[in-house]
LUMLUMNU-716578 format. One record per residue (C-alpha): residue number from 0; residue in one letter; chain; x, y, z. Coordinates in nm, 2 decimals, m for minus. Layout:
N
{NUM, a, A, {X, Y, Z}} ...
***
This chain:
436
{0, x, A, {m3.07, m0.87, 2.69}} {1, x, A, {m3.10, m1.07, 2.35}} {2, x, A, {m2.96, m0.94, 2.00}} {3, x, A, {m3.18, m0.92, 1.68}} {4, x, A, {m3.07, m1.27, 1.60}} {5, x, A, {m3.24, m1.38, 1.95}} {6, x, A, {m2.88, m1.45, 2.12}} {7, x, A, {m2.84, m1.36, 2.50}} {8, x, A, {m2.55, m1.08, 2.53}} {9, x, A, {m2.38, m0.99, 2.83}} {10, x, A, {m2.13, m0.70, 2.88}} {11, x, A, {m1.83, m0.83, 2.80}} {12, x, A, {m1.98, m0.96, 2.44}} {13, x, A, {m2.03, m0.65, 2.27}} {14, x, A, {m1.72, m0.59, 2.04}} {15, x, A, {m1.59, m0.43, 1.72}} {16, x, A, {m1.80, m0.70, 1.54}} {17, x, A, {m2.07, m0.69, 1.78}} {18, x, A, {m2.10, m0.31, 1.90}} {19, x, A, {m2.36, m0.17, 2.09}} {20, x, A, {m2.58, 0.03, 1.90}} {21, x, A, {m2.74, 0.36, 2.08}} {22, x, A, {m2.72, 0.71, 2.00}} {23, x, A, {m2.64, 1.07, 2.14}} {24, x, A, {m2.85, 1.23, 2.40}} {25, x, A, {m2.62, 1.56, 2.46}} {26, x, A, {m2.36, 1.69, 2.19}} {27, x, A, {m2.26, 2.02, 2.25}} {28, x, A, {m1.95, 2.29, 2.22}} {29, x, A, {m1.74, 2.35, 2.54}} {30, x, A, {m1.53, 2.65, 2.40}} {31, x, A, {m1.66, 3.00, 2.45}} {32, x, A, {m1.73, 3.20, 2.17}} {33, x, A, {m1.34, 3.36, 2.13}} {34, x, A, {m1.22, 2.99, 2.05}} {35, x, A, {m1.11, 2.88, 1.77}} {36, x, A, {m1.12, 2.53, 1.86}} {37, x, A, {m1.38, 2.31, 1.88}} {38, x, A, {m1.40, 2.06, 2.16}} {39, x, A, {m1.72, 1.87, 2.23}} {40, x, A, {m1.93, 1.73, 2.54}} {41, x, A, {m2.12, 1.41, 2.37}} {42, x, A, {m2.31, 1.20, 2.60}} {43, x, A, {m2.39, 0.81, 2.51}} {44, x, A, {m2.71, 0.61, 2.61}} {45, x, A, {m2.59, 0.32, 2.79}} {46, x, A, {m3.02, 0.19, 2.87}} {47, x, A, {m3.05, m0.14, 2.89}} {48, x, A, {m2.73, m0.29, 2.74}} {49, x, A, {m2.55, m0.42, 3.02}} {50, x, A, {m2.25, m0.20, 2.95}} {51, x, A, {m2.07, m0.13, 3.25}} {52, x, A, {m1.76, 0.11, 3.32}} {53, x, A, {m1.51, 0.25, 3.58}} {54, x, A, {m1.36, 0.57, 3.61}} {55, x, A, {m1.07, 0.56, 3.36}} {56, x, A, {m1.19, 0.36, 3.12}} {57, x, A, {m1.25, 0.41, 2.75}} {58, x, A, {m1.56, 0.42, 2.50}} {59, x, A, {m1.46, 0.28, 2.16}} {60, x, A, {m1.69, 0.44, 1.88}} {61, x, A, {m1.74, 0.29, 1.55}} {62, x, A, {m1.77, 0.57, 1.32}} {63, x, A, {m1.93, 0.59, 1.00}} {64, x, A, {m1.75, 0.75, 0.68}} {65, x, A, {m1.94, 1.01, 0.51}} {66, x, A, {m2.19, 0.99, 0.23}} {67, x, A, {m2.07, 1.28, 0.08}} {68, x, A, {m1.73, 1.14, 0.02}} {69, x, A, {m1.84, 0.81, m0.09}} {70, x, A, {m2.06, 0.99, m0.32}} {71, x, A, {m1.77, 1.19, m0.44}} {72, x, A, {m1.54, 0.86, m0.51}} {73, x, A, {m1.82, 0.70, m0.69}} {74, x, A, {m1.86, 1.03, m0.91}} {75, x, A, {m1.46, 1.03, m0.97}} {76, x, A, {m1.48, 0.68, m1.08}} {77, x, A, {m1.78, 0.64, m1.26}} {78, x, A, {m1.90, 0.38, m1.06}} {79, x, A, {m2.32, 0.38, m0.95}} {80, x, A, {m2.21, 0.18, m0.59}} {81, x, A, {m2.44, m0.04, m0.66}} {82, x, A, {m2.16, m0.32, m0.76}} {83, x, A, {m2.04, m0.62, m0.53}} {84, x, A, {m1.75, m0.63, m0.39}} {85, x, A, {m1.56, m0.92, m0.12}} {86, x, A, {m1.46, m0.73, 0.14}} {87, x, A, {m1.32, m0.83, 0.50}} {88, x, A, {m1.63, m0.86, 0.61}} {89, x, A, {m1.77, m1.06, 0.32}} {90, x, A, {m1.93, m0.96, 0.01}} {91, x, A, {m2.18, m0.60, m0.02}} {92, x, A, {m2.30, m0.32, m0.21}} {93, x, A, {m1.94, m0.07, m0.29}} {94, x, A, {m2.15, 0.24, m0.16}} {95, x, A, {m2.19, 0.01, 0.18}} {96, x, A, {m1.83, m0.11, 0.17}} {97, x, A, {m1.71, 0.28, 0.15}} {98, x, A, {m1.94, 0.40, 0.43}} {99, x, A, {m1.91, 0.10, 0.63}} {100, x, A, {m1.65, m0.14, 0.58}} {101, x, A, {m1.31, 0.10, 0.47}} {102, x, A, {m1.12, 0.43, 0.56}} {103, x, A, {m1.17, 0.67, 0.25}} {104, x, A, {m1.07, 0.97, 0.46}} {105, x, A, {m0.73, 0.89, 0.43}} {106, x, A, {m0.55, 0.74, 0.16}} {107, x, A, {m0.35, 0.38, 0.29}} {108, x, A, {0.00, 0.32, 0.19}} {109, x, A, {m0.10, m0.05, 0.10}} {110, x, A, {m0.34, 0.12, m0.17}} {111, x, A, {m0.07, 0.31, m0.35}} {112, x, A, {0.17, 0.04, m0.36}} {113, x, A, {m0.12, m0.21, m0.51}} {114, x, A, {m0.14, 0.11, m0.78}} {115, x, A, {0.25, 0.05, m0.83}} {116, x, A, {0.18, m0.32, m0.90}} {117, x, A, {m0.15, m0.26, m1.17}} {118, x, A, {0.07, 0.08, m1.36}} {119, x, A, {0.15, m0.01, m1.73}} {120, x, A, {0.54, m0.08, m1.77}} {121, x, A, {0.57, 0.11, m2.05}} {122, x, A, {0.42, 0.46, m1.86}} {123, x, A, {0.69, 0.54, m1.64}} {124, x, A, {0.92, 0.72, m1.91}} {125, x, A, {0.90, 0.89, m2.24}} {126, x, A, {1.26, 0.97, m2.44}} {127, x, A, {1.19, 1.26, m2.62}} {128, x, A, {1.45, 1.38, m2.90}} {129, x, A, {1.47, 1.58, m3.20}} {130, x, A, {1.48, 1.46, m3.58}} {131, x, A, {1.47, 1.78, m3.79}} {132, x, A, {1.43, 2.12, m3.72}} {133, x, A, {1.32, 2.47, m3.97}} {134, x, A, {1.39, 2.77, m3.85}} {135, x, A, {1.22, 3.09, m4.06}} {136, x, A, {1.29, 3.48, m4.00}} {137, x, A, {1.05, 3.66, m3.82}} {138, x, A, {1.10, 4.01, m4.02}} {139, x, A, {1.08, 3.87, m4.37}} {140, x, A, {1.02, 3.44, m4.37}} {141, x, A, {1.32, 3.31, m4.53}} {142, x, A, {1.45, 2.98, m4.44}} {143, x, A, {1.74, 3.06, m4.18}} {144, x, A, {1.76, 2.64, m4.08}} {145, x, A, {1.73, 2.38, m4.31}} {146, x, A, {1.85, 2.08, m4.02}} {147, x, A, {1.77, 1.70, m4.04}} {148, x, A, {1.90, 1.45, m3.80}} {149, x, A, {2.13, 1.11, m3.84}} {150, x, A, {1.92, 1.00, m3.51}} {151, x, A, {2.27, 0.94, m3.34}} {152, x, A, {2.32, 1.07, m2.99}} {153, x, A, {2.51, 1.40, m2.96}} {154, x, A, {2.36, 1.49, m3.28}} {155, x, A, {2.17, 1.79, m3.24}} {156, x, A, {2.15, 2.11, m3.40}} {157, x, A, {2.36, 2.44, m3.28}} {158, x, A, {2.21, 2.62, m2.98}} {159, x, A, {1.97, 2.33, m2.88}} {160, x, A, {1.93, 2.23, m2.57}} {161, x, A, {1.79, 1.84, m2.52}} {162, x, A, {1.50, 1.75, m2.33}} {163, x, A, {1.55, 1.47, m2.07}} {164, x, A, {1.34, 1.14, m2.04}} {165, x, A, {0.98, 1.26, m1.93}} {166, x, A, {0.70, 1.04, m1.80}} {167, x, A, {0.35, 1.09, m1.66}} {168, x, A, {0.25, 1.27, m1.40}} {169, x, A, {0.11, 0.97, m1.16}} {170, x, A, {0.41, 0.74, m1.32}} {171, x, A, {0.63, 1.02, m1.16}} {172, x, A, {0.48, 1.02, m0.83}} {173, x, A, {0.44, 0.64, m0.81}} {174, x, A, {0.84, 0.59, m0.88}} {175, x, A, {0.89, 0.83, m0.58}} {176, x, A, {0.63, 0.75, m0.34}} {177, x, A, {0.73, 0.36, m0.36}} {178, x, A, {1.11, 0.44, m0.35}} {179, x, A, {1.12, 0.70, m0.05}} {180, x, A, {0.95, 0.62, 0.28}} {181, x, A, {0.91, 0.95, 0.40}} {182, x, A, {0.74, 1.06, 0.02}} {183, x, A, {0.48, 0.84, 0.13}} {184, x, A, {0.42, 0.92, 0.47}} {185, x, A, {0.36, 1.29, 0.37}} {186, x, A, {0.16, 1.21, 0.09}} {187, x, A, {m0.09, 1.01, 0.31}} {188, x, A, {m0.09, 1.18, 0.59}} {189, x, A, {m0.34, 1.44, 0.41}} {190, x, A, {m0.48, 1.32, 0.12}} {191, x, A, {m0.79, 1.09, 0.09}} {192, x, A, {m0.87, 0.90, m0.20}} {193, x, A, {m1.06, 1.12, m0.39}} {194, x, A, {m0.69, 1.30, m0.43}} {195, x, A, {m0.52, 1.01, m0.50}} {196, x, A, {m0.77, 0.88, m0.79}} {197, x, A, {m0.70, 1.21, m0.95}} {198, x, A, {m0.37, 1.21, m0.91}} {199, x, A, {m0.33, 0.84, m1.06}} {200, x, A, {m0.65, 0.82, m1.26}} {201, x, A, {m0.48, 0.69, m1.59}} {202, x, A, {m0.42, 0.33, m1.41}} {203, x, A, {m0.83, 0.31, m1.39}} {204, x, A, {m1.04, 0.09, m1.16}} {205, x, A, {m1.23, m0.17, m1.12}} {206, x, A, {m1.48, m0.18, m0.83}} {207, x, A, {m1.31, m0.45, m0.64}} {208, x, A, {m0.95, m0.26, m0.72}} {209, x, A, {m1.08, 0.06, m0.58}} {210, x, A, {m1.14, m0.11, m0.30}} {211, x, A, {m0.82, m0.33, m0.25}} {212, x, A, {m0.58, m0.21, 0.01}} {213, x, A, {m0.81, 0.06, 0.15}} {214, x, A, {m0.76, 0.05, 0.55}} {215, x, A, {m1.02, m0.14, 0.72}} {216, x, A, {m1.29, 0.08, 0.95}} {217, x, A, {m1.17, 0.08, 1.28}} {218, x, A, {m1.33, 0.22, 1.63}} {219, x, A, {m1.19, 0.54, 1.80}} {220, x, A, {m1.13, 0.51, 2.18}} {221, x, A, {m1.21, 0.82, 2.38}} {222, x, A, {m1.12, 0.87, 2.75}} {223, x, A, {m1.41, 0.85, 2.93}} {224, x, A, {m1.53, 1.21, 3.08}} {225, x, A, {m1.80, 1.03, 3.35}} {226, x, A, {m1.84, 0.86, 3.67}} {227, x, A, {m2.11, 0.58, 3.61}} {228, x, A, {m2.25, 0.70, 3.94}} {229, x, A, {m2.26, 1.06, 3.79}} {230, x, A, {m2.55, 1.01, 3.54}} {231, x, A, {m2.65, 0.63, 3.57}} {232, x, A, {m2.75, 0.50, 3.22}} {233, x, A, {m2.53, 0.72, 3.01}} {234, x, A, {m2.16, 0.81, 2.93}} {235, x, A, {m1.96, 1.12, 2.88}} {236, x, A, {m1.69, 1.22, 2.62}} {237, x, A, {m1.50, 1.54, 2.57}} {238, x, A, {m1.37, 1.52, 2.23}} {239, x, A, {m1.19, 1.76, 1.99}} {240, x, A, {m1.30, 1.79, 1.67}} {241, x, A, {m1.04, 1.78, 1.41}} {242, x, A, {m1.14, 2.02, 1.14}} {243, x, A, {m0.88, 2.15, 0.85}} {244, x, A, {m0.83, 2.25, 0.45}} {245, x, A, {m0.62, 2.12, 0.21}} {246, x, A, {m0.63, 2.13, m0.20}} {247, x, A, {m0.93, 2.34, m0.16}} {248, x, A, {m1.15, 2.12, 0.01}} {249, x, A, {m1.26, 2.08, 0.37}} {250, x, A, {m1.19, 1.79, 0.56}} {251, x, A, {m1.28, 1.65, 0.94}} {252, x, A, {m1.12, 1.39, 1.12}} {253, x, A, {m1.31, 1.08, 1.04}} {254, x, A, {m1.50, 0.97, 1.40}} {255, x, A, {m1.51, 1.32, 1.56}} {256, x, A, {m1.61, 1.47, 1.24}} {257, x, A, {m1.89, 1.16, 1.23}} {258, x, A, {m2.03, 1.27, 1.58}} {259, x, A, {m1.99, 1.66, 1.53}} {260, x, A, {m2.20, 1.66, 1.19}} {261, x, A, {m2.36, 1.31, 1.09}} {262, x, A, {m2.53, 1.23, 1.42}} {263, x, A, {m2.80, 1.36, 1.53}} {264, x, A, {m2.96, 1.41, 1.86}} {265, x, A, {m3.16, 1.09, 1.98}} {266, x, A, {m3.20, 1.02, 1.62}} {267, x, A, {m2.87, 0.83, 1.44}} {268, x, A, {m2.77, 0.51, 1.59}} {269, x, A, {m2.37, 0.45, 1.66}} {270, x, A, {m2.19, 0.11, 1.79}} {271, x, A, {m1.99, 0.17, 2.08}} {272, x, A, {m1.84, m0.09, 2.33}} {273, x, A, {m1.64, m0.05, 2.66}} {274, x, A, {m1.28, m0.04, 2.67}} {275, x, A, {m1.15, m0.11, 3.02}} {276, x, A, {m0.84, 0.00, 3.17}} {277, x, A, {m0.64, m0.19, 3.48}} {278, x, A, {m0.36, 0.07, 3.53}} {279, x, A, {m0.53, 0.42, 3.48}} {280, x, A, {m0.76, 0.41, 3.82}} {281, x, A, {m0.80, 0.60, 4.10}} {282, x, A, {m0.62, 0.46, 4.40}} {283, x, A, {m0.84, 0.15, 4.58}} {284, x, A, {m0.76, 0.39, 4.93}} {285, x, A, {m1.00, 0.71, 4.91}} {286, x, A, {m0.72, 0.88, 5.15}} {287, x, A, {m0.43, 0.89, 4.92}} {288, x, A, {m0.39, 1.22, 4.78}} {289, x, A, {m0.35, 1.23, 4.35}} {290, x, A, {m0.20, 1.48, 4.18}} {291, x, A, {m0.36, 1.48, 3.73}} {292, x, A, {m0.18, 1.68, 3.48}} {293, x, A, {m0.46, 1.72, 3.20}} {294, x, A, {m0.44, 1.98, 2.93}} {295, x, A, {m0.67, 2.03, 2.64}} {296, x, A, {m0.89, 1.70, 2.64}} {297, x, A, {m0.68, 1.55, 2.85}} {298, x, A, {m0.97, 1.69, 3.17}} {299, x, A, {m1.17, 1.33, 3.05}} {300, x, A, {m1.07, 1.12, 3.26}} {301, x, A, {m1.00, 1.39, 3.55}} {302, x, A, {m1.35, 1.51, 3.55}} {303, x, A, {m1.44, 1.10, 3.57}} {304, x, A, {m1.20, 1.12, 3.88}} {305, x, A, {m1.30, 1.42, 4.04}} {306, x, A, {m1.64, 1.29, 4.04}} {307, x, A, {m1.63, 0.96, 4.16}} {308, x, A, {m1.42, 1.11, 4.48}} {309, x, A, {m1.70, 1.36, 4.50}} {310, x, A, {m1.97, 1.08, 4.50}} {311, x, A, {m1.72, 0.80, 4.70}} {312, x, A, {m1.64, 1.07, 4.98}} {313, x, A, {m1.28, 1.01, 4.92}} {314, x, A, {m1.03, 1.22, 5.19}} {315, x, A, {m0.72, 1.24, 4.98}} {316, x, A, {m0.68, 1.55, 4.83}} {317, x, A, {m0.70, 1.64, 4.46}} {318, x, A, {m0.43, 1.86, 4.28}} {319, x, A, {m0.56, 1.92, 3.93}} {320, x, A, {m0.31, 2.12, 3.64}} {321, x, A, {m0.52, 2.23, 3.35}} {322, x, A, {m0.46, 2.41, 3.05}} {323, x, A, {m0.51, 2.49, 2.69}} {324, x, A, {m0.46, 2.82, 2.47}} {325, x, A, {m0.70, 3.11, 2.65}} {326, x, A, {m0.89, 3.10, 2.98}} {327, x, A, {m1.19, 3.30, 2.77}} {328, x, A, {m1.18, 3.01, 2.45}} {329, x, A, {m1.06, 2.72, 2.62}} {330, x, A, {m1.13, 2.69, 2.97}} {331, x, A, {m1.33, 2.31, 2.95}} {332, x, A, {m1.59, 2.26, 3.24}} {333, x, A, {m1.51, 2.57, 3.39}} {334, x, A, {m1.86, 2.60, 3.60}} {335, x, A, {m1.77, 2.28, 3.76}} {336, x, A, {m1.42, 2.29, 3.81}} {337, x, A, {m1.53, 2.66, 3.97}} {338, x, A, {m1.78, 2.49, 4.23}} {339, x, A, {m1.55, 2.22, 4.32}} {340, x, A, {m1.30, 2.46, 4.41}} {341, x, A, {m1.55, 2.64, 4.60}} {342, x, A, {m1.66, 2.26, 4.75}} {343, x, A, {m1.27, 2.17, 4.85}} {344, x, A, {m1.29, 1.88, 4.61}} {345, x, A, {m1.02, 2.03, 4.42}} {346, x, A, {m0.75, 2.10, 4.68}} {347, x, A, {m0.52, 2.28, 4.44}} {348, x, A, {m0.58, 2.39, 4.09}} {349, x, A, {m0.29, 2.56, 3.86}} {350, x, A, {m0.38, 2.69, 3.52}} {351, x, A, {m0.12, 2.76, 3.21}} {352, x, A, {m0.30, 2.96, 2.93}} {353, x, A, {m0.01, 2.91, 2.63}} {354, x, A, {m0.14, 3.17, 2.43}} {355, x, A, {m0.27, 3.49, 2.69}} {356, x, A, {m0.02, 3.69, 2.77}} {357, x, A, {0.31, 3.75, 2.63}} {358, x, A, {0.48, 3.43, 2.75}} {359, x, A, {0.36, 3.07, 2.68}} {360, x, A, {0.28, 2.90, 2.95}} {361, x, A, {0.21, 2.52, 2.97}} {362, x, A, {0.16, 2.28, 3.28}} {363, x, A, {0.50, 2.14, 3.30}} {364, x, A, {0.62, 2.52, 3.33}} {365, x, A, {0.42, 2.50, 3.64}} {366, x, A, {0.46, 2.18, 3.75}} {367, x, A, {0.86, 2.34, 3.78}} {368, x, A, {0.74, 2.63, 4.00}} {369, x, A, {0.62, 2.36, 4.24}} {370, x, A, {0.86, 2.18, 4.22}} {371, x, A, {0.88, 2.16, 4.59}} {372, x, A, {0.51, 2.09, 4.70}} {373, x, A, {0.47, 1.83, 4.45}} {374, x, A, {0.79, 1.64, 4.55}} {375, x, A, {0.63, 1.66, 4.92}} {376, x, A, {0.31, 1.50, 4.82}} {377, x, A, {0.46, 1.20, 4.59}} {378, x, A, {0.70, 1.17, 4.91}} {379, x, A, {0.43, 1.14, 5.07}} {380, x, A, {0.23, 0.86, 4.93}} {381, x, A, {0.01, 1.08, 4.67}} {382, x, A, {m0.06, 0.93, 4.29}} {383, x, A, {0.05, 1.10, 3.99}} {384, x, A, {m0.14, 1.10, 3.66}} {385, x, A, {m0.09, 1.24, 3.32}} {386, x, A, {m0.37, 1.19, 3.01}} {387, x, A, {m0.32, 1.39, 2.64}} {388, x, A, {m0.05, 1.42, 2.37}} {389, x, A, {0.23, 1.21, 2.36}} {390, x, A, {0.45, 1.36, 2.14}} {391, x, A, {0.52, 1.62, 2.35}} {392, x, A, {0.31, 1.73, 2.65}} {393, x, A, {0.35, 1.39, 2.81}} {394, x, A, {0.73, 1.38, 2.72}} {395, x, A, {0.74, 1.73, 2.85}} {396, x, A, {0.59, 1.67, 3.17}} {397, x, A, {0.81, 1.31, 3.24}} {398, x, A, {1.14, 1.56, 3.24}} {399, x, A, {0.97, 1.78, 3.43}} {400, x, A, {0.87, 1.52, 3.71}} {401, x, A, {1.22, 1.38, 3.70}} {402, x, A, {1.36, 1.71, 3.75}} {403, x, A, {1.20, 1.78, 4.02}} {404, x, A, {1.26, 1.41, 4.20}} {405, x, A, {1.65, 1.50, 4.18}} {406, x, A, {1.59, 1.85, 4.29}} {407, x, A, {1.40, 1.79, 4.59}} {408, x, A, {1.43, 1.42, 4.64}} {409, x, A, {1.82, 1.49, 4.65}} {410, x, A, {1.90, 1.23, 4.37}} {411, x, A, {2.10, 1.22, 4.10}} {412, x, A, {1.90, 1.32, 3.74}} {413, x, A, {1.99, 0.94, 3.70}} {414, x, A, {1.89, 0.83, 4.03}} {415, x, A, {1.60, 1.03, 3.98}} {416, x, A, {1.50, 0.89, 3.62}} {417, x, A, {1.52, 0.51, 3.79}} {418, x, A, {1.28, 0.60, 4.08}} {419, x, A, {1.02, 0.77, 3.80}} {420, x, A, {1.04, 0.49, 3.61}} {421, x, A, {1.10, 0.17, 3.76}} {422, x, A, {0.99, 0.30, 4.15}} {423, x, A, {0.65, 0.49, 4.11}} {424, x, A, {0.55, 0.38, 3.74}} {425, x, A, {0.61, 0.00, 3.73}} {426, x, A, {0.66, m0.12, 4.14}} {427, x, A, {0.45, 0.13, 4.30}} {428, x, A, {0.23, 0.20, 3.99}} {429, x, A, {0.18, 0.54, 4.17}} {430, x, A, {0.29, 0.70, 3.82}} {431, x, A, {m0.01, 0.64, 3.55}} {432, x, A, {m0.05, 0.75, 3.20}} {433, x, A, {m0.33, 0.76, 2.93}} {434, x, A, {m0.15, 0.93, 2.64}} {435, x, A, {m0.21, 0.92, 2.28}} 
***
């Protein structure tokens, strides 16, 4: 197909700086009504762009910040948006350049350490001392203190206590943010820049210095949640939406809060582009039997999976560990993952609901109560795949596995460790991850 500019593009040409633009056909909430999360099913138009994808991969979406914010920068600074500024991407309109080009949801470390640079020298600390003091009765006004100063240190009058060097506020916070790592890390995690020009407004801005050191706009990957036999022409996502508070205003992850509330149906036009994967796939030999560990929105790439065996007639069987906070509120793609059992598609399925019930129970609790079965199948030939967080589930779930492998296997816990991770993950490559 050609571009606007006339140019032939093929697949493998639409990019970051060239994305495909489409929109959202489906965009709808998975949770029941009990949840208090809020994980959606979006589906992309793929129509005639030549994108093509596999069962594992990824959809990178470029997201679009929100007018709103910009808005609410512009009105913090005084600024109309209508200046130019040189940005990464060349010159353009600030408003544009906020939307379009730069990160405002979140506050970059670069940013506050170009504030550090631009701070007047003489704002970081104020002396303050006393030079005379009168001190009058309260029941009748006479003059109890009559006291004046040499302006020599120590010199102070009796019973007062001195004030230390002071400075201002964002002169304060600069010093400590730019002298302790950690300061800054917690600072930025959760403040966007409308914060942060309050907090250091006395520097002031320029256009072009507002927009200095801001992070440059960068695409979200999402596991993909379709087989492109399923529904030829389009692709699936099941994406949480990050929603939170904090200083009094509500805030949304940047791309999930884009698709949950600036696109609409059929309507708004978003840049996406394929991002393939070689080692998260689905074995080339139907008959080998895979075992997925998926909690939360970690089902993506398993429902991808489950589907393409479904449509491929694959033999191997299909173990599938699922779960999330309440089988009522969080139970994702439960009418399908209901007729597949019915179907034999899904040979085994264990559920771990960490907040129903008085115990918390996750996947790797139950990956540990068959311990035995799964040790059989991975003996056995079978495929072993994990996809969500990887600051803990995933860590979690590798202990678990190597557990097990010494238990059963009859290895050593360090025996056991080398054939996780040297035997099935990087020989074998029976062992695949998508973590994140």
């Amino acid at each position: 197909m050609n571009n606007s500019n006339g140019l032939v593009i093929g697949m493998s040409d639409w990019s970051a700086k060239n994305p495909y633009m489409t929109t959202i056909s489906q965009n709808f909430v998975l949770n029941g009504e009990s949840s208090q999360k809020e994980t959606r099913h979006i589906v992309f138009e793929l129509k005639d762009s030549g994108l093509n994808y596999k069962a594992g991969d990824a959809l990178a979406v470029i997201p679009r910040c929100p007018p709103k914010l910009a808005d609410e920068i512009l009105l913090a600074t005084n600024f109309s948006g209508d200046e130019e500024v040189e940005t990464h991407l060349g010159s353009c309109m600030l408003r544009d350049a906020l939307t379009d080009r730069f990160e405002i949801h979140r506050v970059s470390k670069k940013w506050i350490e170009g504030l550090a640079n631009r701070a007047p020298e003489d704002s970081a600390q104020v002396k303050i001392s006393i030079t005379s003091r009168k001190r009058y009765s309260s029941k009748d006004g006479t003059l109890l203190l009559d006291w004046a100063g040499s302006g020599s240190e120590g010199d102070l009058p009796e019973g007062y206590v001195e004030v230390g060097p002071v400075g201002e506020s964002y002169a304060t916070l600069l010093s400590e943010l730019t002298s302790d790592s950690k300061a800054m890390e917690d600072y930025i995690w959760s403040r966007d820049y409308i914060d942060s020009i309050s907090d250091f407004g006395g520097i002031g801005f320029t256009p072009q210095q507002l927009v200095d050191g801001m992070d440059r706009l960068k695409p979200r990957l999402y596991s993909i949640a379709s087989s492109p036999d399923f529904e030829k022409g389009t692709v699936h996502l099941t994406v949480a939406i990050v929603r939170y508070s904090h200083h009094d205003r509500d805030r949304a992850g940047l791309c999930t809060g884009y698709m949950a509330d600036e696109c609409e149906t059929d309507s708004t036009e978003v840049g996406v582009f394929m991002s393939p994967t070689r080692s998260f796939v689905l074995p080339e030999d139907g008959s080998k039997d895979i075992i997925m560990v998926g909690p939360g929105t970690g089902i993506a790439p398993f429902r991808a999976f489950l589907q393409q065996r479904e449509i491929d007639g694959s033999t191997g069987r299909n173990w599938l560990f699922f779960g999330d906070w309440t089988e009522e509120g969080e139970y994702l793609y439960r009418d399908e993952m209901k007729k597949w059992n019915e179907k034999g598609l899904i040979t085994k399925h264990d559920l771990a609901w960490s907040r129903q019930g008085s115990e918390k129970v996750y996947v790797q609790h139950l990956m540990k109560n068959s311990g035995e079965e799964i040790w059989n199948w991975i003996d056995n030939g079978a495929y072993f795949y994990v996809c969500g967080d990887k600051q803990y589930m995933a860590k979690d779930v590798h202990s678990t596995l190597i557990g097990i492998c010494s238990e059963f296997g009859g290895m050593s816990l360090e025996e056991a460790k080398e054939f996780v991770e040297t035997g099935l993950m990087k020989t074998e490559k029976r062992y695949l991850r998508d973590v994140y």
